[in-house]
N, C-alpha and C positions, 0 to 999 in steps of 0.2 A: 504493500500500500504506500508505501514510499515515504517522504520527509516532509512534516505535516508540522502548523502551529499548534497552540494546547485550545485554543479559543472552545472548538467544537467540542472538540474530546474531553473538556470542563466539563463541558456544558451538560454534555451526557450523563458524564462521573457524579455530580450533582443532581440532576434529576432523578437519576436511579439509584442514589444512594450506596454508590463505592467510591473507591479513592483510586487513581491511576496512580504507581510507585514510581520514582523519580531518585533513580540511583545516580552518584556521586562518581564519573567512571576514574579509573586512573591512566588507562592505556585502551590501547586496541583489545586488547583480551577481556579486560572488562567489559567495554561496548559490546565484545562480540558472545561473551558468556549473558550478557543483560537482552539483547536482540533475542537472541537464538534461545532461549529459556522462555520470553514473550511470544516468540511463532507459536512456540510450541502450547503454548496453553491458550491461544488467541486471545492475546491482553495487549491493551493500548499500552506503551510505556513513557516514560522521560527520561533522559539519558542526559545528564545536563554536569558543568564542568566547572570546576575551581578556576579563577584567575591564575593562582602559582599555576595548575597544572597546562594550562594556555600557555604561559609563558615558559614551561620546563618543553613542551613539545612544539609550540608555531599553531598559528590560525589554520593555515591550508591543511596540515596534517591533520589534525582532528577534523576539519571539516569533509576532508577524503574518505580520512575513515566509515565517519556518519552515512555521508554521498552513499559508498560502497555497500557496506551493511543495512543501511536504510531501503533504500533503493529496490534491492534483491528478497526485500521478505514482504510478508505478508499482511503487516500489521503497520497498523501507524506510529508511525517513533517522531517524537521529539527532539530537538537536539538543544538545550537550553545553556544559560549560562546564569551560573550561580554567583548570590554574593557578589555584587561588580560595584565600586563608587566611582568608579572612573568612567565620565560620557565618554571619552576616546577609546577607550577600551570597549563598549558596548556596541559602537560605529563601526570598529574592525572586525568584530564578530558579526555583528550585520553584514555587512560586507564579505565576511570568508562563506557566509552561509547558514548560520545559528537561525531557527527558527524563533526564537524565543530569547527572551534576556531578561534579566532583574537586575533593577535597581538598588543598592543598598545604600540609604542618605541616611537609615534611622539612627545615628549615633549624631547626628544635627540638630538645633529648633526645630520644630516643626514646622516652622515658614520657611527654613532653607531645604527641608527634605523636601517639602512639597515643591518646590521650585525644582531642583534636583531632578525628583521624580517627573515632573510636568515636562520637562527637557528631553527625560529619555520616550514618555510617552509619545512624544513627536519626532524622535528617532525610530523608534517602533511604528510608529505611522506609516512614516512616507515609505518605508521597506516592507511594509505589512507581513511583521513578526508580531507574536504577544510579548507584553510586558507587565514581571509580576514586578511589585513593591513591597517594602517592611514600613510597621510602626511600630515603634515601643523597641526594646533592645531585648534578644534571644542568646542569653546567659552560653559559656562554654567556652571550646576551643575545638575549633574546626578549619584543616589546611592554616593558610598563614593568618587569621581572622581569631582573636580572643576578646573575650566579654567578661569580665572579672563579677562574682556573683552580685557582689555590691553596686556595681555599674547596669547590670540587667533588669530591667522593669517593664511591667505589665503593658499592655496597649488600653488607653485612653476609650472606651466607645464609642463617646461624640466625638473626639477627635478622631477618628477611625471613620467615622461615618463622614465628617466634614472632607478630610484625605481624599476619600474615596470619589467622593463627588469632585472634587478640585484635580484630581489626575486621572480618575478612569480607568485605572489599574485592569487590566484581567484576569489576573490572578493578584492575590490581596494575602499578605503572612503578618499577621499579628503576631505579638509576643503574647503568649498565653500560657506560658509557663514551661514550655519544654526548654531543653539547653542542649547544644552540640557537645558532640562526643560521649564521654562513657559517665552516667549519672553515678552520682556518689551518694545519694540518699532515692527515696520516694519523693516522682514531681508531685509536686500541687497543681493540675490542671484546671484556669478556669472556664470552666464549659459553660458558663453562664454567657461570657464573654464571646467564644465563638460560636453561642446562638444569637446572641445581638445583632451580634457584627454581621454574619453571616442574612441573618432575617431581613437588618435597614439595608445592607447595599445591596444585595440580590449579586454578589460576585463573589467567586468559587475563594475557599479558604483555603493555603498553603500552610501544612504542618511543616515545620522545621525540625530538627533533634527526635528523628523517628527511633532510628537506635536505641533500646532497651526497654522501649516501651512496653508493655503489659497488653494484651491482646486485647483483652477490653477496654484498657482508654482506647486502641485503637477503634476498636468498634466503635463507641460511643463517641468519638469525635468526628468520625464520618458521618455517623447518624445528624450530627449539628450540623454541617457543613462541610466539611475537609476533604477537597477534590484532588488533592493535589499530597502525599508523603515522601518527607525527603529522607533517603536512608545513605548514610556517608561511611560512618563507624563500622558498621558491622560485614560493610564491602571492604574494607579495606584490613579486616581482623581476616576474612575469609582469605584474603587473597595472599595474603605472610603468612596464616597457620596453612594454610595448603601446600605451599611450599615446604616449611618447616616439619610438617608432617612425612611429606614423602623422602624427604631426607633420613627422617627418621628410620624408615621402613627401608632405605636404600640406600644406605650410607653409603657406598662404592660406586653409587651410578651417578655417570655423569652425562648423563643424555638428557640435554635440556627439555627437550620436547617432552618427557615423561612427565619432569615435574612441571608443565606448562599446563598439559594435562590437568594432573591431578589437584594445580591452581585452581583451574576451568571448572572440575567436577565439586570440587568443593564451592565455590561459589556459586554455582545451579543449583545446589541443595536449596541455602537458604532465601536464592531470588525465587526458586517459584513456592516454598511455604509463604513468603510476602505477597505474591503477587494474589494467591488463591485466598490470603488472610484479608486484605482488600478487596475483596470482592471483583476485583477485575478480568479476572479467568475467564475467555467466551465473550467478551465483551471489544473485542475487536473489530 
């Protein structure tokens, strides 16, 4: 089905009440263990990318990548860009081919995020890509991006709602209490908050700090709203303990392909118990 914006495939995710998974890739093997695991279950996906990792690999390469394995399946794949404060950096990825970008101004006033944000919305315009936004700040550390617990706070609802209306977002991520990378206690989620948010704007809610979450906040946050789960950590745990595992088991071999392999087979495991936990399975 080839290389699609998120706009529709929201839209559906929301309607029907599942969430389309939206993995953090690191490489080609990633993309193509996140692809090839989506054919296979017929699930719409998001395949969306760190700045560092833009900058450790080139625009065109990742965008070949996507081009290639998008292209060739079945399903509608996304190619987005994660976490970006930089408009030049989000213009270049329009440019290489990103169907999709996000905004991140939320660590500004809110009259400079919105601004920010209203900038990239008109870069996403005239290229007709979607564009998600943040408000409020989402606690952690994830790729080169840290939020110190005391600096992370909740999203506003009127202010949320005002956001909304003043850029247009298509996809819209509140802070509502998840936090990047590997949680050190039980989150406090407020689901009060992504039924507001979600109700006044009528635009699809992006969960961030999907990673360790509990299968029924997941449910129960889709059920609110939540079209859209980002899962970062637990890709990137898959994709070193797969290696480190086959090493284990094969300490003398040195055939890379093998343990590329058994990278690959270990991170299929845990994308399609996500993808089928989301409800998006058959929904391609």
């Amino acid at each position: 089905m080839a290389c699609v914006t998120m706009k529709t495939m929201l839209a559906e995710a929301k309607k029907h009440h599942y969430a389309v998974a939206a993995y953090n890739i690191i490489d080609y093997l990633t993309l193509k263990a996140l692809v090839e695991t989506a054919e296979k279950l017929q699930a719409p996906v998001v395949a969306q990318v760190s700045v560092k990792t833009i900058k450790f690999w080139g625009y065109d390469a990742i965008a070949t990548w996507y081009r290639q394995l998008a292209e060739n399946a079945s399903i509608p794949v996304v190619l987005h860009l994660d976490h970006c404060k930089d408009l030049e950096v989000i213009q270049k990825c329009i440019d290489a081919g990103w169907t999709s970008v996000m905004i991140d101004a939320s660590s500004y006033p809110f009259e400079k995020n919105v601004e920010m944000s209203f900038k990239a919305r008109e870069l996403a315009d005239r290229a007709g890509v979607t564009l998600e936004a943040e408000l409020g700040q989402i606690g952690g550390v994830e790729d080169d991006m840290s939020v110190a617990d005391e600096d992370a706070h909740l999203a506003d609802v009127e202010k949320s709602i005002a956001f909304c209306k003043q850029v247009r977002p298509d996809l819209f991520a509140p802070a509502i209490g998840t936090a990047h990378g590997v949680y050190r206690g039980e989150p406090k989620i407020a689901y009060d908050r992504i039924e507001q948010i979600a109700n006044e704007t009528q635009i699809a809610i992006a969960l961030h700090g999907g990673t360790g979450l509990a299968d029924d906040v997941f449910k129960k946050c889709i059920s609110l709203g939540c079209a859209k789960i980002n899962i970062s950590t637990m890709l990137k745990h898959d994709y070193i303990d797969g290696f480190i595992d086959y090493r284990k088991q094969q300490p003398t071999d040195y055939e890379p392909i093998k343990f590329i392999q058994h990278q690959m087979d270990h991170m299929i495991l845990n994308i399609e118990k996500i993808i089928k936990l989301f409800g998006s399975a058959g929904k391609a």
